[in-house]
N, C-alpha and C positions, 0 to 999 in steps of 0.2 A: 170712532169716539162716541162714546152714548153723552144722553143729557148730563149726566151725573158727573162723567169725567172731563170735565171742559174748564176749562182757565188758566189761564197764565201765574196767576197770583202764585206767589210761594211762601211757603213757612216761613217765618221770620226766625230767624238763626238761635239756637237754643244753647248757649254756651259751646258753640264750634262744636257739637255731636248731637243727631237728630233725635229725636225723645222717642224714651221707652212709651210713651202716652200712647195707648192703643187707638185713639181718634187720629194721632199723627198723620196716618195714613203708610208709615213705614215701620218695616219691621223690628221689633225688638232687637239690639244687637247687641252684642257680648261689651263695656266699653274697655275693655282694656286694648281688643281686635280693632274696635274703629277708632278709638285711641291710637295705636300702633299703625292703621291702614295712614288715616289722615296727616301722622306727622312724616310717613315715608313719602308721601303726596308729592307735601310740601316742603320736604328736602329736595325733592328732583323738581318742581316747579318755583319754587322762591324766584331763581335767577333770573325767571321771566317778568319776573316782575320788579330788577333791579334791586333784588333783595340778597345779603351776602352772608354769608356767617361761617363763622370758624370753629364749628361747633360747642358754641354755647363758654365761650371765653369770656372772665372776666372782663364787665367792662361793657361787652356787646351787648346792643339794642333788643331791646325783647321781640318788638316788631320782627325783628331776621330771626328769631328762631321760635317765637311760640306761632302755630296757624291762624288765620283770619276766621271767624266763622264759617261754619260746615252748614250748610243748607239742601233743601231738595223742593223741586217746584209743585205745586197743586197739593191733594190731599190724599193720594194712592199712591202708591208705586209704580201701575200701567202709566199715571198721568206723567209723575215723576220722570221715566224712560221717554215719554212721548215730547216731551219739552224740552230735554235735555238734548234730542234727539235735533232737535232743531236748533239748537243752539252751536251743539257743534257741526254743521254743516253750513251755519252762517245766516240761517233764515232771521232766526229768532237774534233780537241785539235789545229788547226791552223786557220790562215787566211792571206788575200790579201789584200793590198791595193795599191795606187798608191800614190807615192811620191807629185805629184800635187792635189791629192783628200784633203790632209791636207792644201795641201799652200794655197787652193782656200778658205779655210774654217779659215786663220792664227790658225789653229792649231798644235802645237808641236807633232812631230812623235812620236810612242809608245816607251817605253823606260820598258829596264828587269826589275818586279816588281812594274808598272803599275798596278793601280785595274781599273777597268772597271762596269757596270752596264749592263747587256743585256737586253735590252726591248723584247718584242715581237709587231706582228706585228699591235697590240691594240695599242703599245705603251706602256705595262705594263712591270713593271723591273719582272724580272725572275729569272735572276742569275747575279752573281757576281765573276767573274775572277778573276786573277792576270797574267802580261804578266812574262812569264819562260824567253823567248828568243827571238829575234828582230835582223832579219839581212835583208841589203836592197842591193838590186841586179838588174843586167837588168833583163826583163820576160823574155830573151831566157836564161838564167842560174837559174832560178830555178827548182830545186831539186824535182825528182820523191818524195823523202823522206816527202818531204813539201806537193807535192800534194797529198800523202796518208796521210800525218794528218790532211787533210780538209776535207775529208773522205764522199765526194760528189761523185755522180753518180760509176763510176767502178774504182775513187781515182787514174786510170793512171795519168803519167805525157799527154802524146796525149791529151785525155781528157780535164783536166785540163788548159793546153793551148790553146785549143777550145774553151771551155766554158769564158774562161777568158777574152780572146782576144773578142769573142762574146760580152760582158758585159759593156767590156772597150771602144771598138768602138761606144759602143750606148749612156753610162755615160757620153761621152767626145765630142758629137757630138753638136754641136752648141757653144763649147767653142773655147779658143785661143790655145786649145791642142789637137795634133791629137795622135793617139796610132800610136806604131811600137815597135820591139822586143829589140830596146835598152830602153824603157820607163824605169824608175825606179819603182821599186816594194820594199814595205814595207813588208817581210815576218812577219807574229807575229805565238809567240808559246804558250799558254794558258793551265791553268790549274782552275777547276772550284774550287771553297771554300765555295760556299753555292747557293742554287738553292731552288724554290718553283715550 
């Protein structure tokens, strides 16, 4: 992993399909393809997540048949594959983000029992979360605890606030927001319910 590719943090969800935005860090995709990829996804994963639908019968909850948001972690696609990577072999069960990564995007901060979609760094869904736990704090009081369930590099807290701080300075640069150690941070806690 170089300097550049380092952190947990992930894109804050762009209406369930990751953006054409060329700083995205992923690649441009056709949306009717990831349209099409994302809701086959979540036709074979739903039930893991106690979700049921008879497709799309009068009546039925939208929750059981439109997807959760479509996400993908860090700001490249190697980063993307590298985290996901962890995640599905169990290492990785948290993650970062910064309380402005959402407001820049009006999106609503994660909330306990939250589904999610994880892309990879193709941009293909992979697995399927649910958020456990959600607490939002300065970066200088987050919890050793947190950076060992992101379960990157040697999962110190040192670490951890290196790499982060690294990530945030570069994500933030050319905006109306600069980092420092009061910035707010989005901790999230995850648990996965179905993966391919």
């Amino acid at each position: 992993m170089t300097d550049d590719d380092v952190t947990s943090g992930h894109t804050p969800p762009t209406g369930g399909q990751p953006s054409d935005d060329p700083g995205s860090g992923l690649p441009p995709l056709d949306d009717t393809v990831q349209a099409e990829e994302i809701t086959r996804f979540w036709d074979t994963a739903r039930p893991s997540a106690g979700r049921t639908s008879h497709g799309g019968s009068v009546g039925e909850r939208a929750e059981n048949v439109v997807p959760p948001p479509a996400w993908a972690f860090g700001d490249s696609p190697a980063l993307a594959n590298e985290l996901l990577e962890l995640v599905l072999e169990g290492t990785k069960t948290a993650t970062a983000s910064l309380v402005v990564e959402y407001e820049n995007v009006s999106e609503q901060l994660p909330r306990r029992g939250d589904l999610s979609i994880l892309l990879d760094g193709g941009g293909v869904p992979r697995a399927l979360i649910r958020t456990t736990e959600v607490e939002t704090l300065p970066f200088a009081e987050v919890t050793a605890e947190h950076a060992w369930a992101e379960g990157e590099d040697d999962r110190s807290l040192e670490t951890w606030r290196e790499q982060h701080e690294r990530y945030w300075r570069r994500t933030l640069a050319g905006t109306d927001h600069e980092f420092d150690t009061s910035v707010p941070v989005v901790c999230e806690q995850f648990e996965v319910l179905y993966s391919e």
